[in-house]
N, C-alpha and C positions, 0 to 999 in steps of 0.2 A: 504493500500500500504506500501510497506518498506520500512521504514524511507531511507534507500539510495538512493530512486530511486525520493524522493519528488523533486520536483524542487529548488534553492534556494531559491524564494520568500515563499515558504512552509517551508522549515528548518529555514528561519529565524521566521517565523511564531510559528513555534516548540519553539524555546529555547527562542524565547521573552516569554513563559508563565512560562518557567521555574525560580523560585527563589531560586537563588544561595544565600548560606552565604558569609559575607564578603570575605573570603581569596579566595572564586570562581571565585571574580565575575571578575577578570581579564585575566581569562579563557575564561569566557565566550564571554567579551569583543573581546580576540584575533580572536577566533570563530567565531561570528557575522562579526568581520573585511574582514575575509576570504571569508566566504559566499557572502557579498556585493561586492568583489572583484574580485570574481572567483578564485581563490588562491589555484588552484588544490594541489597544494604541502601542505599546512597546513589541508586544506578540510581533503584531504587524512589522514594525519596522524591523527588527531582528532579522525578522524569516525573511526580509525581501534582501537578506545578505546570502542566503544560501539555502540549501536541500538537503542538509542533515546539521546537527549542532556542529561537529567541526568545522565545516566552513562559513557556519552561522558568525562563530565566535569568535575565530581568528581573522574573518574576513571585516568583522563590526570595531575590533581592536585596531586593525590596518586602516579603516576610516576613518577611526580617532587620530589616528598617528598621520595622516595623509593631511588633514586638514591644518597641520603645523604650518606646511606648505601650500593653503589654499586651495588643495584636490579637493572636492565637493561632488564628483557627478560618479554614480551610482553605475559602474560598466562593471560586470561579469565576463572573464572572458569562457571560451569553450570548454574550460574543466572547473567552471565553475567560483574560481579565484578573482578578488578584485580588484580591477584595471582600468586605475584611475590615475597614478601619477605617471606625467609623462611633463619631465623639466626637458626646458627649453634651455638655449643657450650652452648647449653642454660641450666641454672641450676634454680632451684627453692631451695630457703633458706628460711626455715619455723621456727617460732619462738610459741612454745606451750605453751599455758596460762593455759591448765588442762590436765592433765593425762586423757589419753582415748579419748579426744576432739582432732576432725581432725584439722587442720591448718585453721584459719582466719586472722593471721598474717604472710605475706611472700613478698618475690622479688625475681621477675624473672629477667634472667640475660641472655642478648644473644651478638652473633656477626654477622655483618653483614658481607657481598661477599667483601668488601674491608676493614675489619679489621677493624671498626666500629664497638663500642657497644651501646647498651644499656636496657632498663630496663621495667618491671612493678613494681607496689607495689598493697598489698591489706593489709587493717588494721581493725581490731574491737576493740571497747575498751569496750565491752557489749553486750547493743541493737543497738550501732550506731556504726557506719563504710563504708566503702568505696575502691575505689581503680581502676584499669584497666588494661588492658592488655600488656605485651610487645606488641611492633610493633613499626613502623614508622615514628609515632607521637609523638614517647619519644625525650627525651633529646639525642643529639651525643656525645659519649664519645670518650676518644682513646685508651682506654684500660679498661682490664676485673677491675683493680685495684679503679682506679678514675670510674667508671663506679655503681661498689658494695660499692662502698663509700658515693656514691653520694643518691643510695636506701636506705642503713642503715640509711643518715641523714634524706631522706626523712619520714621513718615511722616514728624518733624521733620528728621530726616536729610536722607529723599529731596526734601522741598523746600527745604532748604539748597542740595542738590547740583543742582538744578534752575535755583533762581536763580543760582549761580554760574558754571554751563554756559552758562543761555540769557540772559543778563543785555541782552544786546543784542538781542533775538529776540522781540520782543510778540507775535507772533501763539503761540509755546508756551509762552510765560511771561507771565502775564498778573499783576503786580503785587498787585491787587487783590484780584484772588481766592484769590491764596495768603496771600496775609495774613490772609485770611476765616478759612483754613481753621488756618492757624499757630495765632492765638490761640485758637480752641476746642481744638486740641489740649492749648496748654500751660495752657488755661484748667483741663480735664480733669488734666494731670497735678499742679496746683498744688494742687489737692483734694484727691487721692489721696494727695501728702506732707503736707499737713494733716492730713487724717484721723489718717495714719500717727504723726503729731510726738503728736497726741489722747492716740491709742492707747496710747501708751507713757509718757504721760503721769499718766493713770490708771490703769493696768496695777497 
């Protein structure tokens, strides 16, 4: 039968098996509240996030979080998931460790629907490295400025934390190439506080 048409003592049934992560579970709480309540008004807008409780809760959660950035419009894509931030403006700044090697050091850089930014980063320092994607779940900036500033500190960071982890470990930390990649980063942020010293100079 279709999850919308269960009764509520069935939909409560549904999402009591569902385990929410911590930041869900007040989601899910509101939900359950509703359901025992009759609360067509929350009912309502809950289920028009999904077709079963977990993509009810997690999809209602990512709304909340979208809306930092000004996403407001209600698109599900074809499995169901919702697909709504889509920033503008978005640049990828890529930092090359070897000639002819594609990029494994970079930050993406976006804006959201109400002039919100923010970021991904991805870093290698070898064999080891890491990183994720822009979206939703980055840091809120308020501009493109403190936004790229805020990536560039982050990759200095993670290959700080790198070298001091793998210090003894050449094959994921390979000296050389992170240094490649250190100085065009601080080379890039040394510019950007120039510009900035300019700016304010002439202002």
């Amino acid at each position: 039968m279709d999850y919308r048409n269960l009764s509520a003592s069935e939909k409560i049934e549904q999402v009591r098996k569902y385990r929410p992560y911590k930041e869900e579970r007040r989601y899910m709480a509101v939900y359950l509240t509703a359901l025992r309540r009759n609360d067509r008004k929350t009912i309502d807008e809950y289920e028009s996030f999904g077709d079963d409780p977990r993509h009810i809760i997690m999809n209602r959660r990512a709304y909340d979080r979208g809306q930092l950035f000004g996403f407001t419009v209600k698109t599900l894509n074809e499995h169901g998931w919702l697909k709504n931030a889509e920033f503008t403006n978005v640049e990828r700044i890529e930092f090359i460790d070897r000639k002819g090697w594609v990029a494994f050091n970079y930050v993406t850089i976006g804006q959201g629907a109400n002039g919100k930014w923010s970021y991904g980063a991805s870093y290698s320092t070898g064999g080891s490295g890491g990183g994720y994607g822009l979206g939703i779940w980055g840091e809120v900036y308020n501009n493109r400025k403190e936004c790229l500033t805020a990536a560039l500190r982050e990759l200095l960071s993670r290959h700080a934390r790198q070298r001091e982890r793998l210090k003894n470990d050449p094959t994921n930390f390979n000296p050389t190439l992170s240094n490649t990649v250190v100085k065009q980063v601080q080379a890039m942020l040394q510019e950007m506080t120039v510009a900035k010293q300019l700016t304010l100079l002439f202002k």
